[in-house]
One Martini backbone bead per residue (centre of mass of N, CA, C, O) as a GRO file, in nm:
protein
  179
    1UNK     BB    1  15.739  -0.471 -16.336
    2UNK     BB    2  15.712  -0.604 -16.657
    3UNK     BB    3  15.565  -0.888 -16.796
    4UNK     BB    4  15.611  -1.070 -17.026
    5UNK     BB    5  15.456  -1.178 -17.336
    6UNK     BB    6  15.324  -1.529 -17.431
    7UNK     BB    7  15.279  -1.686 -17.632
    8UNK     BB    8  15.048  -1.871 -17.748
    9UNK     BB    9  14.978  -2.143 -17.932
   10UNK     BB   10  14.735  -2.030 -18.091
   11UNK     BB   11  14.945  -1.762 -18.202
   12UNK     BB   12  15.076  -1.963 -18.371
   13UNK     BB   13  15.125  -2.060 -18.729
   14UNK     BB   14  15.318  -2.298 -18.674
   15UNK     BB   15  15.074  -2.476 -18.567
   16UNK     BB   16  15.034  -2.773 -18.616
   17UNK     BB   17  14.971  -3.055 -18.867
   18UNK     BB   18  15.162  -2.871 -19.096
   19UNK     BB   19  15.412  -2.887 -18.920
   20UNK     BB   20  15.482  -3.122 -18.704
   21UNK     BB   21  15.365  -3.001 -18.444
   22UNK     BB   22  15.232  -2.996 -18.144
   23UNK     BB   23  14.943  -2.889 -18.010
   24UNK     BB   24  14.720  -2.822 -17.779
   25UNK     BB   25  14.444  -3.027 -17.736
   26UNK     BB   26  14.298  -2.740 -17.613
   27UNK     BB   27  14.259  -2.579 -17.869
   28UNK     BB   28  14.103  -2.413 -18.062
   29UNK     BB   29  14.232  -2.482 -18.333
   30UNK     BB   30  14.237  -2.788 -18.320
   31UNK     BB   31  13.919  -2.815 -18.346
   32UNK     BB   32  13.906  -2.660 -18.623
   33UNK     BB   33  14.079  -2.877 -18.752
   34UNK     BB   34  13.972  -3.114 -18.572
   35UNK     BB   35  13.692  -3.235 -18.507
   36UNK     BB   36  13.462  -3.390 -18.361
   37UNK     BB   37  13.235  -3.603 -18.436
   38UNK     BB   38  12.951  -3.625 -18.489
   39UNK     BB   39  12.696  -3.825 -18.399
   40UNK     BB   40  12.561  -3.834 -18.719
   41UNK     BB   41  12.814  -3.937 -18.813
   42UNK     BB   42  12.902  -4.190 -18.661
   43UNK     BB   43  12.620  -4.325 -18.790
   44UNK     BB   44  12.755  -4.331 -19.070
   45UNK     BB   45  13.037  -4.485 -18.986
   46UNK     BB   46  12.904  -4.759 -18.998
   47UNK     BB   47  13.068  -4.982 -19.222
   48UNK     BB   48  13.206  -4.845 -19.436
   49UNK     BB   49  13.509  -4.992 -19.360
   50UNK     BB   50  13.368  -5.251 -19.569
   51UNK     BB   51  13.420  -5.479 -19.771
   52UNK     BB   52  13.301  -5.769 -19.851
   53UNK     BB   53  13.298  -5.827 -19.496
   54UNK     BB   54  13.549  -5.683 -19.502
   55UNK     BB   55  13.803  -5.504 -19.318
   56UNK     BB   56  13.981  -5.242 -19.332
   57UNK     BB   57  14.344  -5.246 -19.360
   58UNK     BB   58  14.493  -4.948 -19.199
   59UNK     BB   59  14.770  -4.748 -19.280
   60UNK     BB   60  14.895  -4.477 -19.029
   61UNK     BB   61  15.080  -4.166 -19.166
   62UNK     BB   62  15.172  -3.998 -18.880
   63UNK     BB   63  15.371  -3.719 -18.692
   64UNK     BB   64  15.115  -3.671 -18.544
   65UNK     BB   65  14.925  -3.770 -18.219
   66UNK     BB   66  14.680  -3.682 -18.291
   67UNK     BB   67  14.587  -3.731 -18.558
   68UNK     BB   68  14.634  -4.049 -18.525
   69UNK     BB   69  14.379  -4.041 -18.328
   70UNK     BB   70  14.169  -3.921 -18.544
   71UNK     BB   71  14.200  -4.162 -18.762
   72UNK     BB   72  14.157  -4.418 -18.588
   73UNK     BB   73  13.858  -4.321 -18.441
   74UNK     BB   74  13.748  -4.343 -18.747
   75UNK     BB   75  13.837  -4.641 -18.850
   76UNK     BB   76  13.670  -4.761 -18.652
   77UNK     BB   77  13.408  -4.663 -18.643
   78UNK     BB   78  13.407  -4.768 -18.958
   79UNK     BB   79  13.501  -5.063 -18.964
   80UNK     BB   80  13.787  -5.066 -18.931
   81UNK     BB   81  14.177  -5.144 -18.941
   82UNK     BB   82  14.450  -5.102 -18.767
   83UNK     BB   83  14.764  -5.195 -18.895
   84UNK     BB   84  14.925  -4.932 -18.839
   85UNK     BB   85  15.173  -4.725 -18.754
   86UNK     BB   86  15.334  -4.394 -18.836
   87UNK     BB   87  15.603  -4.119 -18.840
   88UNK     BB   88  15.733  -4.200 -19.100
   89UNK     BB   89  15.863  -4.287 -19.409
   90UNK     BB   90  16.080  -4.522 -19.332
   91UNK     BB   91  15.901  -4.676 -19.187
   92UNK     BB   92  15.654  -4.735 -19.380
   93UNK     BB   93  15.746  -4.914 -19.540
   94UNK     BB   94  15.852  -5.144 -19.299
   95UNK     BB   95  15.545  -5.178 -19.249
   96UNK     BB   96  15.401  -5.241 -19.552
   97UNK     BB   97  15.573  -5.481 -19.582
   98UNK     BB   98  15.472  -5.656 -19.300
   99UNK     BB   99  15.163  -5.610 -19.273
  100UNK     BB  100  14.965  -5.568 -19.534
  101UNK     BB  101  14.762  -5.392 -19.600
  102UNK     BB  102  14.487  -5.211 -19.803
  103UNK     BB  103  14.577  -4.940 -19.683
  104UNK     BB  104  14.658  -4.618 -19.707
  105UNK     BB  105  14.764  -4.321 -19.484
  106UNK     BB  106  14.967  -4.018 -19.624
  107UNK     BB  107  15.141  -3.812 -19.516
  108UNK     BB  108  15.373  -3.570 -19.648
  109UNK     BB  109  15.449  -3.405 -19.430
  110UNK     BB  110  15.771  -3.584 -19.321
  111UNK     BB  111  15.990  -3.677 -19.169
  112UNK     BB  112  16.260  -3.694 -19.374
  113UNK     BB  113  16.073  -3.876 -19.563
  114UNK     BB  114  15.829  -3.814 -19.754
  115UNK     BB  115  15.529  -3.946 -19.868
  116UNK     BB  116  15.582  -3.976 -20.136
  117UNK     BB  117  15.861  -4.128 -20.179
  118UNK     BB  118  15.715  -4.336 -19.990
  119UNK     BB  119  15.495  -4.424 -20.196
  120UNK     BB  120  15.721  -4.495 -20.401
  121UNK     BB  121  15.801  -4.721 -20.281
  122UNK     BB  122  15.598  -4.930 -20.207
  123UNK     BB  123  15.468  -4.944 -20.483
  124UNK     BB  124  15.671  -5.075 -20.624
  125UNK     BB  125  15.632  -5.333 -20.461
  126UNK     BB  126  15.362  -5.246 -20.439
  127UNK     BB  127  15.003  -5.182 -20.538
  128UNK     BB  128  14.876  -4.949 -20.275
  129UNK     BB  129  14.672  -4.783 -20.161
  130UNK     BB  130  14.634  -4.414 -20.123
  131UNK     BB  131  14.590  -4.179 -19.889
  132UNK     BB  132  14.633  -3.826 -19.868
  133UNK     BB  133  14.770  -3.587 -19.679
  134UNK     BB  134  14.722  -3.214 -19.596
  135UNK     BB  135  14.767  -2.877 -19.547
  136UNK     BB  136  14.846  -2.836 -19.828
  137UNK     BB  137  14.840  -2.764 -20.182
  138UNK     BB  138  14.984  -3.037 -20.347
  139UNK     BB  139  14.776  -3.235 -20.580
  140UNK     BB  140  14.968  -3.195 -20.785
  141UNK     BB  141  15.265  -3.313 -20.688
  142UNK     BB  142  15.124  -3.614 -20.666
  143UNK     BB  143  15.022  -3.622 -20.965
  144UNK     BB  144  15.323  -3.593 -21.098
  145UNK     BB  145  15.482  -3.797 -20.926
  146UNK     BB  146  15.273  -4.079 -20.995
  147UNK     BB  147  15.068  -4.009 -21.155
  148UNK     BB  148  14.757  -4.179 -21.284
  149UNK     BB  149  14.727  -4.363 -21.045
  150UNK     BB  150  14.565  -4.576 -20.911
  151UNK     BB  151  14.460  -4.576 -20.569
  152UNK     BB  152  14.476  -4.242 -20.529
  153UNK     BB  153  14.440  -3.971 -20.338
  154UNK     BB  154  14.303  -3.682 -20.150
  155UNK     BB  155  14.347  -3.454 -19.877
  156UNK     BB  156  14.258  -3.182 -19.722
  157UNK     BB  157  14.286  -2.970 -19.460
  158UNK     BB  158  14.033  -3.021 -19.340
  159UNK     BB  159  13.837  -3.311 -19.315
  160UNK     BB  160  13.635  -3.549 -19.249
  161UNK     BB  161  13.537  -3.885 -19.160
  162UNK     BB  162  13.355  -3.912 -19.438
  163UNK     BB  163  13.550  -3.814 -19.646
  164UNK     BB  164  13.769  -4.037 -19.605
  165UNK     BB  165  13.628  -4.298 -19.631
  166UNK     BB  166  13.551  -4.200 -19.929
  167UNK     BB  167  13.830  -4.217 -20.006
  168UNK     BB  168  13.945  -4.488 -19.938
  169UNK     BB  169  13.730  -4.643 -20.111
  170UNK     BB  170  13.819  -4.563 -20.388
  171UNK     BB  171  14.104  -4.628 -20.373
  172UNK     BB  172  14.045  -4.924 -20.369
  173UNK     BB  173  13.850  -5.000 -20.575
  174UNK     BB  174  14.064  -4.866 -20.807
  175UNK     BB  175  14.290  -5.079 -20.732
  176UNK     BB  176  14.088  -5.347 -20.852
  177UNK     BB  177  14.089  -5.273 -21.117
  178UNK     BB  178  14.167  -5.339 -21.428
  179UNK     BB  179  14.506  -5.263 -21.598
   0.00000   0.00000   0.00000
């Protein structure tokens, strides 16, 4: 009698960071996704995200825990402090509105309200920069929703430590601007 063939993780299509399931953490796929940063990333994100020799508090909404755990890894090393994570969009409101980030990074596709949502609702109240992250290319969807406002970035998946640090800093940036 033959036993049937069970699909590993690595060959299902919809397992990632843009699935919003948790895919293997020790999976060839994971790692093509987000990569631990190389030694010489590393020694380049010392203090990358300090401005004016303070720490940038960043709000990290993602409802994947590998990759949660992928950005606080960038924000610490590159000496910035979490000041919060989230795993929906509901949570991020209640929880940007109570720690008062210094900038938001927030994944689009969360299960119950979306990031673009849960970021125009947060913006209402405080107009806070946000870098979006996200599986698929929809930077045009969150340009058309939130309109050119500034301090808002955008990251494709995958991505690196170095990229992501250099779009907050811009996102904050600009959110300093006179208006």
């Amino acid at each position: 009698m033959a036993v049937p063939e069970v699909p590993t993780p690595d060959a299902s299509p919809d397992i990632g960071p843009e699935s919003g399931r948790n895919a293997n953490p020790a999976s060839p796929r994971r790692e093509q996704v987000f990569p631990a940063p190389a030694q010489e990333e590393c020694v380049d994100l010392e203090d990358r995200l300090r401005f004016e020799h303070e720490r940038l508090r960043v709000l990290i909404v993602e409802d994947d825990a590998i990759v949660t755990s992928f950005l606080q890894s960038i924000v610490t090393s590159a000496g910035g402090e979490v000041a919060g994570t989230a795993a929906s969009g509901h949570a991020a409101i209640g929880l940007a509105h109570s720690i008062r980030p210094d900038i938001v990074i927030m994944d689009i596709g969360l299960p119950g309200m979306n990031g673009i949502d849960a970021a125009a609702v947060i913006r209402a109240r405080e107009p806070l920069p946000i870098v979006f992250i996200s599986g698929q290319n929809v930077e045009a969807a969150v340009a058309r929703r939130l309109g050119g406002l500034s301090g808002l970035g955008f990251l494709l998946k995958p991505f690196g430590a170095i990229e992501l640090c250099d779009a907050l800093l811009r996102a904050y940036v600009s959110s300093l601007a006179p208006k």
